[in-house]
N, CA and C atoms of all chains as a GROMACS GRO file, in nm:
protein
  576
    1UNK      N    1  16.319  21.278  24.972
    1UNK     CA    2  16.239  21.156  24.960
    1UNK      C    3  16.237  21.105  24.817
    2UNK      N    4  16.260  20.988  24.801
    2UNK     CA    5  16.279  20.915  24.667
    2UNK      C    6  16.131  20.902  24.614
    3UNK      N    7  16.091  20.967  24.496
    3UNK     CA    8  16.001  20.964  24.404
    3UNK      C    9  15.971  20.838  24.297
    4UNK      N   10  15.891  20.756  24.321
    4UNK     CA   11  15.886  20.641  24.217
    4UNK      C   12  15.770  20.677  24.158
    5UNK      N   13  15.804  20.614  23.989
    5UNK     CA   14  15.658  20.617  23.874
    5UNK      C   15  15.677  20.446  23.796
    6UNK      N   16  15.519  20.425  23.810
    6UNK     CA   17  15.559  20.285  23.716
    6UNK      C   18  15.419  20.362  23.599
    7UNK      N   19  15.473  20.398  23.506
    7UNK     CA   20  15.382  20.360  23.338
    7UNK      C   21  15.355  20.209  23.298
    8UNK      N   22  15.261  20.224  23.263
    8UNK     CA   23  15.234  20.077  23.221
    8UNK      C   24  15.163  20.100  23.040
    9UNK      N   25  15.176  20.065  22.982
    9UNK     CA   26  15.177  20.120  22.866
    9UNK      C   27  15.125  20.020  22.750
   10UNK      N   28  14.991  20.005  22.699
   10UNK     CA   29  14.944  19.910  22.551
   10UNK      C   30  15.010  19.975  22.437
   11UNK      N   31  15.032  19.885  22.358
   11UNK     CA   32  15.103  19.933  22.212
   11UNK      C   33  15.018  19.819  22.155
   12UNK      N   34  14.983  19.892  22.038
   12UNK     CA   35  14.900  19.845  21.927
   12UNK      C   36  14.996  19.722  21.863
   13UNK      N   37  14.920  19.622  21.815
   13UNK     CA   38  14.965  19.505  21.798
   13UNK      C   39  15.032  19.524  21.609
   14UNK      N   40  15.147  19.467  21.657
   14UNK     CA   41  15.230  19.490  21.516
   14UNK      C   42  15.322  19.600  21.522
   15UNK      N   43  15.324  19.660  21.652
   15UNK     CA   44  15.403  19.787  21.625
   15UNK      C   45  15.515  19.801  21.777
   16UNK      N   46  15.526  19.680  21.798
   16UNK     CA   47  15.625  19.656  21.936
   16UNK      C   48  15.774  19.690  21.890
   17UNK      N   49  15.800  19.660  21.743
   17UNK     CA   50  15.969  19.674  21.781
   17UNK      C   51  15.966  19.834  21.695
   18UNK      N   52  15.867  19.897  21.651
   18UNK     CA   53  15.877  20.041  21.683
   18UNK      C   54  15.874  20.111  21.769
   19UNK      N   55  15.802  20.046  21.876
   19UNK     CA   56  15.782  20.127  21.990
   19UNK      C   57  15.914  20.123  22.064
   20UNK      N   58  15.959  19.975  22.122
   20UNK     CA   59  16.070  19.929  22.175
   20UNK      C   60  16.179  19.985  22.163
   21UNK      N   61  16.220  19.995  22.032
   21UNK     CA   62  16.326  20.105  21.937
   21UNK      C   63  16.358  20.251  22.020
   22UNK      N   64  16.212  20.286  22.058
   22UNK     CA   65  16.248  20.446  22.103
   22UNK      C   66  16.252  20.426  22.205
   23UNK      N   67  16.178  20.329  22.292
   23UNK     CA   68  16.199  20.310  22.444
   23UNK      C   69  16.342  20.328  22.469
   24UNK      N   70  16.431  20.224  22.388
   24UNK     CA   71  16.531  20.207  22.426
   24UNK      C   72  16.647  20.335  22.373
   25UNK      N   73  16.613  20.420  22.340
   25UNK     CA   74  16.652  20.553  22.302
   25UNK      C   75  16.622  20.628  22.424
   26UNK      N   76  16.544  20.610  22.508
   26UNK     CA   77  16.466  20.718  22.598
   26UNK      C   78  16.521  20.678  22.700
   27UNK      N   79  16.569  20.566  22.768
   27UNK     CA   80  16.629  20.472  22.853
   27UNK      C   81  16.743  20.562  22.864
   28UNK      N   82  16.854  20.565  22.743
   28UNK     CA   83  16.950  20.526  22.732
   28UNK      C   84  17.016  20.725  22.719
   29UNK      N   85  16.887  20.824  22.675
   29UNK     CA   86  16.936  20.938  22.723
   29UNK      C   87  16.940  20.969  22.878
   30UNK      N   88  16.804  20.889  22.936
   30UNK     CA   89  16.819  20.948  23.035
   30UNK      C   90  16.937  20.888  23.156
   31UNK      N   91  16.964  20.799  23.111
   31UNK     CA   92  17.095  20.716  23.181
   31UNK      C   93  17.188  20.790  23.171
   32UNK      N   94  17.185  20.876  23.030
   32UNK     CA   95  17.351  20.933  23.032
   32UNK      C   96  17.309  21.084  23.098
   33UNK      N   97  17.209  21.149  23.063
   33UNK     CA   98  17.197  21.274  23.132
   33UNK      C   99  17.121  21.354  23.255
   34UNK      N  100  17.033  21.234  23.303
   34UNK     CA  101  16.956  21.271  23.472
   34UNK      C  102  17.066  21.238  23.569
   35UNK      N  103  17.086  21.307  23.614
   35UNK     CA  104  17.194  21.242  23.758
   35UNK      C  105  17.108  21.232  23.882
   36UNK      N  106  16.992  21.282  23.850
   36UNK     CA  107  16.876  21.239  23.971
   36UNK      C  108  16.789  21.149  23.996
   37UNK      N  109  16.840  21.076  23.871
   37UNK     CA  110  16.717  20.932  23.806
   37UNK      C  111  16.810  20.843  23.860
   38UNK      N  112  16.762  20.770  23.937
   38UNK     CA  113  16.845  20.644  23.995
   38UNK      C  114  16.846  20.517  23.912
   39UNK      N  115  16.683  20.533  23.888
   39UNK     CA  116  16.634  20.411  23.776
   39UNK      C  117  16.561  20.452  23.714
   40UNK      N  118  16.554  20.423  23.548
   40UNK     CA  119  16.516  20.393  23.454
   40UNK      C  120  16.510  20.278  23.332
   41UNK      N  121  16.405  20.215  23.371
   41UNK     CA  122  16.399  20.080  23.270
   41UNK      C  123  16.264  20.054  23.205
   42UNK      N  124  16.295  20.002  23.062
   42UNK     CA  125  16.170  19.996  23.033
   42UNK      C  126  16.167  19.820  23.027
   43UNK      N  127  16.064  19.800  23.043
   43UNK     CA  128  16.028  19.624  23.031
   43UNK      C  129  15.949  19.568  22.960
   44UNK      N  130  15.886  19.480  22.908
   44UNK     CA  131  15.825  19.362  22.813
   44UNK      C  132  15.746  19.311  22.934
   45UNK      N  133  15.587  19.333  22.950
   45UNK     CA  134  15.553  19.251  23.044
   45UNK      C  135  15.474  19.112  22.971
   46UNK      N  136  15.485  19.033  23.050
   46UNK     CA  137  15.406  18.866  22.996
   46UNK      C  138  15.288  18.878  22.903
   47UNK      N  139  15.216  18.997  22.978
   47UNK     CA  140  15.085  19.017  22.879
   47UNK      C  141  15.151  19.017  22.746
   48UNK      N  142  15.042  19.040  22.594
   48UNK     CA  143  15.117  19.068  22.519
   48UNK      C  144  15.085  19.226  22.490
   49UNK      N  145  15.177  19.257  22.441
   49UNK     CA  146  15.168  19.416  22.376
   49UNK      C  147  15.132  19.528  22.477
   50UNK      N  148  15.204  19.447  22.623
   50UNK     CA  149  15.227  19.541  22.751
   50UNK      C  150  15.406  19.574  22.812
   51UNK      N  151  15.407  19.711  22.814
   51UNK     CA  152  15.555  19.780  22.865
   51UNK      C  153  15.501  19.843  22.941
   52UNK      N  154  15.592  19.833  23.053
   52UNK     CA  155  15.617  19.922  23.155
   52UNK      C  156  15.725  20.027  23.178
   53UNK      N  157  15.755  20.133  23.187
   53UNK     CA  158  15.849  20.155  23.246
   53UNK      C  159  15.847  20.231  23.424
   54UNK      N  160  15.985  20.161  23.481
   54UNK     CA  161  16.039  20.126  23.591
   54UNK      C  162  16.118  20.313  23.629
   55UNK      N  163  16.065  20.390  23.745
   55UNK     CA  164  16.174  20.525  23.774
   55UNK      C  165  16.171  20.537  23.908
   56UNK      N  166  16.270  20.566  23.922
   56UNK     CA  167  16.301  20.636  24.037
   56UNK      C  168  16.370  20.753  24.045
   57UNK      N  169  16.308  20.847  24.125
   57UNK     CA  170  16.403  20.960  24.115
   57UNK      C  171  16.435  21.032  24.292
   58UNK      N  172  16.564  21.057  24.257
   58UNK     CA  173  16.651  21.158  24.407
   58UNK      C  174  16.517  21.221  24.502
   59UNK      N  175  16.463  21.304  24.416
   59UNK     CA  176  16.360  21.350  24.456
   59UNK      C  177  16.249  21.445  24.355
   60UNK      N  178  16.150  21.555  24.424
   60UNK     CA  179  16.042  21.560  24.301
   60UNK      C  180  16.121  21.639  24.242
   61UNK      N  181  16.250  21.767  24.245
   61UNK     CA  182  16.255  21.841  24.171
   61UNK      C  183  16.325  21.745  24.012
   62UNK      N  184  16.382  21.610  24.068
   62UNK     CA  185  16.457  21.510  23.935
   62UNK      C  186  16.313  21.480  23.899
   63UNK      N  187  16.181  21.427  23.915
   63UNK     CA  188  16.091  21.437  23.841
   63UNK      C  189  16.055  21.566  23.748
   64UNK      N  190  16.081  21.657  23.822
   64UNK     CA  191  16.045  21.778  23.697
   64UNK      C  192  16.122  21.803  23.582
   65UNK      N  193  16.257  21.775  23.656
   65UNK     CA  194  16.373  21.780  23.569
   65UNK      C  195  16.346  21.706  23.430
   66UNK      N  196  16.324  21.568  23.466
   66UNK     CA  197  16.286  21.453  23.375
   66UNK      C  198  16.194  21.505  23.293
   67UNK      N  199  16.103  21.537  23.328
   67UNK     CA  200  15.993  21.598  23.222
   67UNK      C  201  16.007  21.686  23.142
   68UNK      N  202  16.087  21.781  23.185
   68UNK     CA  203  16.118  21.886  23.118
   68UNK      C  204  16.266  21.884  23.021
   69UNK      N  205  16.279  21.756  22.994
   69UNK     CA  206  16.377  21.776  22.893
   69UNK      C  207  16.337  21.716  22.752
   70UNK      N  208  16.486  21.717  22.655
   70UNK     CA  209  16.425  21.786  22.526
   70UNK      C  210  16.346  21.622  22.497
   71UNK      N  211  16.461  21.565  22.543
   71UNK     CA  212  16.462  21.339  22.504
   71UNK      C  213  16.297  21.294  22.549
   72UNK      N  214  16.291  21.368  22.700
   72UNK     CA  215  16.157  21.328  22.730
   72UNK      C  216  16.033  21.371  22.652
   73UNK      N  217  16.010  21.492  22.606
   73UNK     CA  218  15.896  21.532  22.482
   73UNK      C  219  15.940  21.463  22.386
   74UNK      N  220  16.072  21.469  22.302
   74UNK     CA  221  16.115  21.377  22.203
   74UNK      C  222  16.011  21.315  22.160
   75UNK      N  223  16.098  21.192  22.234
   75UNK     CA  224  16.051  20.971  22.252
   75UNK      C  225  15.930  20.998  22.300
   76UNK      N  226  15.883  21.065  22.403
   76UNK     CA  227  15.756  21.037  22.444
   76UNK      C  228  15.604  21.050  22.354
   77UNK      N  229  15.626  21.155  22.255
   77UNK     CA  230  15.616  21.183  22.119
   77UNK      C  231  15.597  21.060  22.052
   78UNK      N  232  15.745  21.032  22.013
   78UNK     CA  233  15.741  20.956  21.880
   78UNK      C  234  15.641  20.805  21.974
   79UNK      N  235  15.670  20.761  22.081
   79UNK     CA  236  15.651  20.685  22.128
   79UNK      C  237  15.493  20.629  22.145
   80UNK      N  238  15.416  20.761  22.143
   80UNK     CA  239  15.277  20.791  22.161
   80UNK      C  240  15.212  20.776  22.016
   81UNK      N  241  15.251  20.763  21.965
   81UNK     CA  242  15.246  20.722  21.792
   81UNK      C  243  15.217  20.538  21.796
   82UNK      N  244  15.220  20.494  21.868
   82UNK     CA  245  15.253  20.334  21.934
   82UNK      C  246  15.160  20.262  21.959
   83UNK      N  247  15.122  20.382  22.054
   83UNK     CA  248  15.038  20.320  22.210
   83UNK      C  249  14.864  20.338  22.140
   84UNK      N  250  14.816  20.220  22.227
   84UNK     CA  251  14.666  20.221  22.226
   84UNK      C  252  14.598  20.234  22.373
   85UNK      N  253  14.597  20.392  22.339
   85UNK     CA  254  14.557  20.472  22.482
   85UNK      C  255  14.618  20.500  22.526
   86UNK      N  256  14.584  20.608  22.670
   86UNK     CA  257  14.635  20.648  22.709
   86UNK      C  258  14.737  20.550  22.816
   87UNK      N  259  14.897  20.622  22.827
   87UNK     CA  260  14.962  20.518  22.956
   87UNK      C  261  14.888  20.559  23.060
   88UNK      N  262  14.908  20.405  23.165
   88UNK     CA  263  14.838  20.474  23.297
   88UNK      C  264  14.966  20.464  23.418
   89UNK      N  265  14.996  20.586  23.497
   89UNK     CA  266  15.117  20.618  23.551
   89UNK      C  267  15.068  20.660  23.687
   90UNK      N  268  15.115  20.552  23.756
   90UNK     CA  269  15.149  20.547  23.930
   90UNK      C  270  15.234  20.686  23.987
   91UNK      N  271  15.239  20.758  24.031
   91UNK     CA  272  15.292  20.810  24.103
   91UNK      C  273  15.317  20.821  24.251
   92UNK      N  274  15.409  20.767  24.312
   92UNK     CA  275  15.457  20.685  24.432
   92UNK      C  276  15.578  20.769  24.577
   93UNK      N  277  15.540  20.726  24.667
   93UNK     CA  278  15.668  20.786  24.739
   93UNK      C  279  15.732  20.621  24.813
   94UNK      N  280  15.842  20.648  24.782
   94UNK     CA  281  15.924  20.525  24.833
   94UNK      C  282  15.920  20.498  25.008
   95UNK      N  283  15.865  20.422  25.096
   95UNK     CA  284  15.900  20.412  25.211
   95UNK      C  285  16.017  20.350  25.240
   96UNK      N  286  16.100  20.198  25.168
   96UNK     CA  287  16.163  20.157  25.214
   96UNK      C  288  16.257  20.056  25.121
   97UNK      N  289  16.878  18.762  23.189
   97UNK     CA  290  16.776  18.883  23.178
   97UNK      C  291  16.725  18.891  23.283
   98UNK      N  292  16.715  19.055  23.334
   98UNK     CA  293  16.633  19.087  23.446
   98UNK      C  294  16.510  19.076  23.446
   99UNK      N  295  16.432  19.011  23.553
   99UNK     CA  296  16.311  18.948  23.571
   99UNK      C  297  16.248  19.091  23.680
  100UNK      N  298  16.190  19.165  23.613
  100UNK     CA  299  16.084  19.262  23.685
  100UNK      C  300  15.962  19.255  23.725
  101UNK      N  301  15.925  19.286  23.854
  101UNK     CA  302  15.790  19.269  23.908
  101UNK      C  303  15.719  19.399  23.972
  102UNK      N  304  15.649  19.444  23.979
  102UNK     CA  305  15.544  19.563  24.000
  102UNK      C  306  15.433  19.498  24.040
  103UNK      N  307  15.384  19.491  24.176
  103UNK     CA  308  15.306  19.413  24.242
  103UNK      C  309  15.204  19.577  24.356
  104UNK      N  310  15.089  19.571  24.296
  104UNK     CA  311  14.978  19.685  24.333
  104UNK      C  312  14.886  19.629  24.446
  105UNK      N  313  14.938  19.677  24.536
  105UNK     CA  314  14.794  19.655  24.665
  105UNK      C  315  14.726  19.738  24.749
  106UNK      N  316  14.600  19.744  24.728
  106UNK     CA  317  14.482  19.792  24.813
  106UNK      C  318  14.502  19.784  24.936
  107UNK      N  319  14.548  19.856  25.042
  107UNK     CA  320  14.476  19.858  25.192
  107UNK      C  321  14.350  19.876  25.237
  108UNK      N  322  14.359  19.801  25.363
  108UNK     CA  323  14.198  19.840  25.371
  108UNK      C  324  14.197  19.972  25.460
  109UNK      N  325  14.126  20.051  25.417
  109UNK     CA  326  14.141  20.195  25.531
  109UNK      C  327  14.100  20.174  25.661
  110UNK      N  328  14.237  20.240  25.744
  110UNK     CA  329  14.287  20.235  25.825
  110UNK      C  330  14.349  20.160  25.891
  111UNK      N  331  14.412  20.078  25.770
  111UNK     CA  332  14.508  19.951  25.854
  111UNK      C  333  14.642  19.993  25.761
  112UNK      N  334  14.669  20.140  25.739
  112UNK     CA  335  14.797  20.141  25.656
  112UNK      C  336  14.908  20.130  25.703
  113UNK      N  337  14.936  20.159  25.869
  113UNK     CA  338  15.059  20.175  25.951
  113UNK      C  339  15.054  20.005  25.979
  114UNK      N  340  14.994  19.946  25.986
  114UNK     CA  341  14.993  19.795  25.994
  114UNK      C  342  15.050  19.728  25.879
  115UNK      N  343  15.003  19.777  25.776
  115UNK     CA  344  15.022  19.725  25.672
  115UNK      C  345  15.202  19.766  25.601
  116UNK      N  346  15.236  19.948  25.627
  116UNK     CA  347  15.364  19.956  25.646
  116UNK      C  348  15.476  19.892  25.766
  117UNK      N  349  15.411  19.885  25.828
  117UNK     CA  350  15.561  19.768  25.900
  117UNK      C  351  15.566  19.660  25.832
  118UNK      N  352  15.495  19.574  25.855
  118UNK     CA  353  15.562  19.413  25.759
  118UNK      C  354  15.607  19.450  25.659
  119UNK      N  355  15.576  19.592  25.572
  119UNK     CA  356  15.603  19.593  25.455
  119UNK      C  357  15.769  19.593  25.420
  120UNK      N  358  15.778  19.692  25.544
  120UNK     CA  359  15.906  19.725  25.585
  120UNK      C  360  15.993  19.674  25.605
  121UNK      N  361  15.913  19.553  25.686
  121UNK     CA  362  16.012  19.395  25.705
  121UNK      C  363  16.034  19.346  25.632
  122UNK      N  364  15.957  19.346  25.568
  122UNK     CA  365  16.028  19.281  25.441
  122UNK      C  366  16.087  19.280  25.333
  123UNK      N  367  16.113  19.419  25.301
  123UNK     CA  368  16.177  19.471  25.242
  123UNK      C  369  16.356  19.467  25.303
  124UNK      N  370  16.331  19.492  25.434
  124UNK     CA  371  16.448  19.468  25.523
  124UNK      C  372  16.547  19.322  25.498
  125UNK      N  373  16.448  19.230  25.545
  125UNK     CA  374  16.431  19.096  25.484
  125UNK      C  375  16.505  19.020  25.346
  126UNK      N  376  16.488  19.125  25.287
  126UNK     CA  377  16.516  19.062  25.104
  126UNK      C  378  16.614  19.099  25.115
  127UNK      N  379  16.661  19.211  25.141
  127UNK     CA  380  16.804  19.313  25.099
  127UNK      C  381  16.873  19.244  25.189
  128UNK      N  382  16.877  19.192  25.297
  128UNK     CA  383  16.953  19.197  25.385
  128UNK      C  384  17.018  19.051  25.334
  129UNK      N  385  16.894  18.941  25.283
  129UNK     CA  386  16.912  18.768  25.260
  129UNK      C  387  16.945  18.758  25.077
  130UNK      N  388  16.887  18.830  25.003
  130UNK     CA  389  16.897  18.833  24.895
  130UNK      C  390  16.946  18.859  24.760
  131UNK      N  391  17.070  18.778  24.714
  131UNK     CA  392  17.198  18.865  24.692
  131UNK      C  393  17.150  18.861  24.500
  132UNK      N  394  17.013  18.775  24.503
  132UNK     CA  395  17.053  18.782  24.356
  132UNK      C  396  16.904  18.874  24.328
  133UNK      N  397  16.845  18.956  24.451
  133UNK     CA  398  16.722  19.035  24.409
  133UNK      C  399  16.800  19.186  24.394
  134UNK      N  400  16.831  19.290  24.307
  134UNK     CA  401  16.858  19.409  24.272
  134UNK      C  402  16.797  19.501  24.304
  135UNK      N  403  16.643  19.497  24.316
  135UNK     CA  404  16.606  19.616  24.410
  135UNK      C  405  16.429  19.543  24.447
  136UNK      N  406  16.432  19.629  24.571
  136UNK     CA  407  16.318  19.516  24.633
  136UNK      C  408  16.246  19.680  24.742
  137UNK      N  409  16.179  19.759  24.667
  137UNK     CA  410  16.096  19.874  24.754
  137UNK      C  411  15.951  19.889  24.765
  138UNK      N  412  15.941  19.914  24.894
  138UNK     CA  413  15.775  19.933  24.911
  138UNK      C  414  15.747  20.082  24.902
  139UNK      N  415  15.643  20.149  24.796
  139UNK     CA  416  15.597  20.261  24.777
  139UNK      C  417  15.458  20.292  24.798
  140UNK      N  418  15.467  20.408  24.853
  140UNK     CA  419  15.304  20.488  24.900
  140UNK      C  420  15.241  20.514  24.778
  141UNK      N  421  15.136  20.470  24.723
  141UNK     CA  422  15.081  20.541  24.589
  141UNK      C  423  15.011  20.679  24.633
  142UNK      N  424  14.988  20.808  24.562
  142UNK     CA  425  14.956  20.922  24.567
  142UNK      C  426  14.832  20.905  24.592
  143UNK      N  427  14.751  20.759  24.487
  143UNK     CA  428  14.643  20.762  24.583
  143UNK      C  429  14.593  20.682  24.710
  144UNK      N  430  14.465  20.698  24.764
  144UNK     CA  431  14.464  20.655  24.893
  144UNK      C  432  14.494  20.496  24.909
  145UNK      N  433  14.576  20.439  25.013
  145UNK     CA  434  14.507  20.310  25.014
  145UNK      C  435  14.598  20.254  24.887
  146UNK      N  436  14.671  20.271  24.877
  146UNK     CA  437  14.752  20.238  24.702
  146UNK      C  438  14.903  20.230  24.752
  147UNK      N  439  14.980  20.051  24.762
  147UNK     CA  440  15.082  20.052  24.771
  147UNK      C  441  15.159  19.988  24.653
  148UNK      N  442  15.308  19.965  24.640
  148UNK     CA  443  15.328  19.920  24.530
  148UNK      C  444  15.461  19.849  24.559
  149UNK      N  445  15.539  19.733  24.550
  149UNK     CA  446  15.621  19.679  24.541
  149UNK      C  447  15.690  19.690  24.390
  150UNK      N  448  15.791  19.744  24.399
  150UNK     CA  449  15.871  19.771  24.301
  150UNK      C  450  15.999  19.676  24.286
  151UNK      N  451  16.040  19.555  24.186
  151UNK     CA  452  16.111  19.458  24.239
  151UNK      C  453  16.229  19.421  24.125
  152UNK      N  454  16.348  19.371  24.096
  152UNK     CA  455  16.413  19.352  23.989
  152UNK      C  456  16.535  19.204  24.061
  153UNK      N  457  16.509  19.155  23.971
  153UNK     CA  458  16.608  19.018  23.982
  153UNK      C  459  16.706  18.980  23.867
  154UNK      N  460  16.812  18.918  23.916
  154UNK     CA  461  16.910  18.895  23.835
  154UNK      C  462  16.855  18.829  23.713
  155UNK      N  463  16.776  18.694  23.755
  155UNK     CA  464  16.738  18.618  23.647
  155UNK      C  465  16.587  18.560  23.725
  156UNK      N  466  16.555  18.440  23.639
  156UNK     CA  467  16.458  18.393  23.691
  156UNK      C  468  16.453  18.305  23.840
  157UNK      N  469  16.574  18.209  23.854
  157UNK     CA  470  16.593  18.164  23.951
  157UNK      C  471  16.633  18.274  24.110
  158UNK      N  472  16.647  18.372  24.078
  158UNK     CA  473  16.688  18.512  24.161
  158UNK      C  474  16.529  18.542  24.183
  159UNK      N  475  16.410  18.509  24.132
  159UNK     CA  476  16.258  18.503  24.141
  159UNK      C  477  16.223  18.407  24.233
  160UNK      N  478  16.253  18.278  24.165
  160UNK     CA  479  16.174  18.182  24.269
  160UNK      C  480  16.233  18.158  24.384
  161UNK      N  481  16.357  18.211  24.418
  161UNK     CA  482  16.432  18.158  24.504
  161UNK      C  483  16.342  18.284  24.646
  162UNK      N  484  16.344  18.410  24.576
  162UNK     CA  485  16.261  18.464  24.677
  162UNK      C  486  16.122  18.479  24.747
  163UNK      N  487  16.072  18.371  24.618
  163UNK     CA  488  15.957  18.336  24.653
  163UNK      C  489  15.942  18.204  24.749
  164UNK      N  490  16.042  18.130  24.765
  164UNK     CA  491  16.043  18.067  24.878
  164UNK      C  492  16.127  18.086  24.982
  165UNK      N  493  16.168  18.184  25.000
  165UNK     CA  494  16.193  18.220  25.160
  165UNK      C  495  16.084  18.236  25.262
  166UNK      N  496  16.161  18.219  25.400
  166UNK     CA  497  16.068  18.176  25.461
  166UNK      C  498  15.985  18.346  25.514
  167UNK      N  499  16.096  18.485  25.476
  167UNK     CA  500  16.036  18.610  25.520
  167UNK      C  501  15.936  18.654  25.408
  168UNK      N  502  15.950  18.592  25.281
  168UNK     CA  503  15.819  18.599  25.166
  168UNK      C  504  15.687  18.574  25.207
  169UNK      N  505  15.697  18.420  25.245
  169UNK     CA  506  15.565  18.349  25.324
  169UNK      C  507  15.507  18.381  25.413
  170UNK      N  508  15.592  18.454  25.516
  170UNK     CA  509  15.514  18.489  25.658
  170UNK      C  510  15.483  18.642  25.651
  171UNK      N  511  15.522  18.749  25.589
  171UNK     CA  512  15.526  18.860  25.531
  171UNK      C  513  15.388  18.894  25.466
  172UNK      N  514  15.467  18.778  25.370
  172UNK     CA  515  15.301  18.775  25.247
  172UNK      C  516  15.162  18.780  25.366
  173UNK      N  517  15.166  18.659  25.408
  173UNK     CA  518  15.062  18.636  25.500
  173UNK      C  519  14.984  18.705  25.601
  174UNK      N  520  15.109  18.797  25.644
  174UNK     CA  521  15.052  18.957  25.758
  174UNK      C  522  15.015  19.019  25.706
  175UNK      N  523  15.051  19.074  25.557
  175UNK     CA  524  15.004  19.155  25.496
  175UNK      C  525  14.904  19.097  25.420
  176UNK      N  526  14.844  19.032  25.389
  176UNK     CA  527  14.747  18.923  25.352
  176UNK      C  528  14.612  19.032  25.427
  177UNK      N  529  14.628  19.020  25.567
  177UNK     CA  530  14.516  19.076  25.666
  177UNK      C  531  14.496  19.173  25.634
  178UNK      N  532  14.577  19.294  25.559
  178UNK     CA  533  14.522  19.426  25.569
  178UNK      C  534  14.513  19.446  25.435
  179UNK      N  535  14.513  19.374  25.337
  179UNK     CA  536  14.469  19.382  25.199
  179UNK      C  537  14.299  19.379  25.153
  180UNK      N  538  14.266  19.473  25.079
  180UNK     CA  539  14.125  19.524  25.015
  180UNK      C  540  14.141  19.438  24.901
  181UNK      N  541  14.183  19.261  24.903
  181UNK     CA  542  14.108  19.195  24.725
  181UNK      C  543  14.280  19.200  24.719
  182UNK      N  544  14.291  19.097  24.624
  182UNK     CA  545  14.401  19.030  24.547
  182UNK      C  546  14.580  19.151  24.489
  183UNK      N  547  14.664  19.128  24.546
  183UNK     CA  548  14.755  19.207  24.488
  183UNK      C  549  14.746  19.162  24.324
  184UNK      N  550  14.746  19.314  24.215
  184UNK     CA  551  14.745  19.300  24.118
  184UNK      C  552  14.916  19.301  24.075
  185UNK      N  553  14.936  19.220  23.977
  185UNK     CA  554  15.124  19.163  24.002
  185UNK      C  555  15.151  19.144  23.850
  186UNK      N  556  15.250  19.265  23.806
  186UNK     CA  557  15.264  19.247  23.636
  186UNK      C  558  15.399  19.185  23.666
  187UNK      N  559  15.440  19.078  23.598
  187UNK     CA  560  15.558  19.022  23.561
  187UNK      C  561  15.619  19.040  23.419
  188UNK      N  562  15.770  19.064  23.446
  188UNK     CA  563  15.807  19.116  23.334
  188UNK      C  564  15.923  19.093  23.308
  189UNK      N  565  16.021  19.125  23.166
  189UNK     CA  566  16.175  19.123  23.151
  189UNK      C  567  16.206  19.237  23.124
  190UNK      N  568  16.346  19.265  23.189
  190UNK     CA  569  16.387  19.408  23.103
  190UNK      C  570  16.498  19.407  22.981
  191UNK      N  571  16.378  19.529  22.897
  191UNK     CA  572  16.465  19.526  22.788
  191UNK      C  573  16.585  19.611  22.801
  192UNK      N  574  16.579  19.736  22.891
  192UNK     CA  575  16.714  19.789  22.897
  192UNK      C  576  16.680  19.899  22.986
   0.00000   0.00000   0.00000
């Protein structure tokens, strides 16, 4: 069963193309090294100084997988250096 | 640029199997008519009563174009009935 997460994520104002920077570092490992992540994207939502990011995964053991690697503590790290508050993260099962 | 949408809705308890078919349909619906929507899924949130449309389009016109079909409108509208209060709907671009 396909596992979906949407983060939705505030970043402190003035500090978007730091944050953005690693997003797109965090994107772009896990593109080259989850083979269980179908999707990963991070986005710019309308609000201001709101990102989301977009996952899907094969199933829960590619969620654990995901978590437990080095890119994900990394960025998520440097990334949390950013944010104002905590992200708030959906955790989902795909019907269709 | 991809035009992302993450659209959050309340069921009202015990109208969730009601509320998953149309959902279904319409999801059916998009994929089947919709060549410039990229991914178009309905997800169970972990918590109760918590669904989530997970959505990505080519561009902006790949947006409105699915917003006026005619399986959007009548879709929307069934599922209209078994909604608890307003779908909450972040619109967005992706950065990567």
């Amino acid at each position: 069963m396909i596992h979906s997460i949407v983060a939705t994520i505030k970043v402190k104002a003035g500090q978007e193309a730091q944050f953005e920077a690693v997003a797109r570092k965090l994107v772009a490992a896990v593109n080259a090294n989850e083979s269980g992540c179908l999707l990963y994207t991070i986005n710019r939502g309308d609000d201001p100084q709101t990102y989301v990011f977009m996952e899907r995964y094969r199933d829960e053991d590619a969620v654990k997988a995901h978590r437990a690697t080095e890119h994900f503590r990394t960025c998520g790290n440097a990334m949390g250096a950013h944010m104002d508050g905590a992200p708030v993260v959906l955790r989902m099962k795909e019907l269709a």
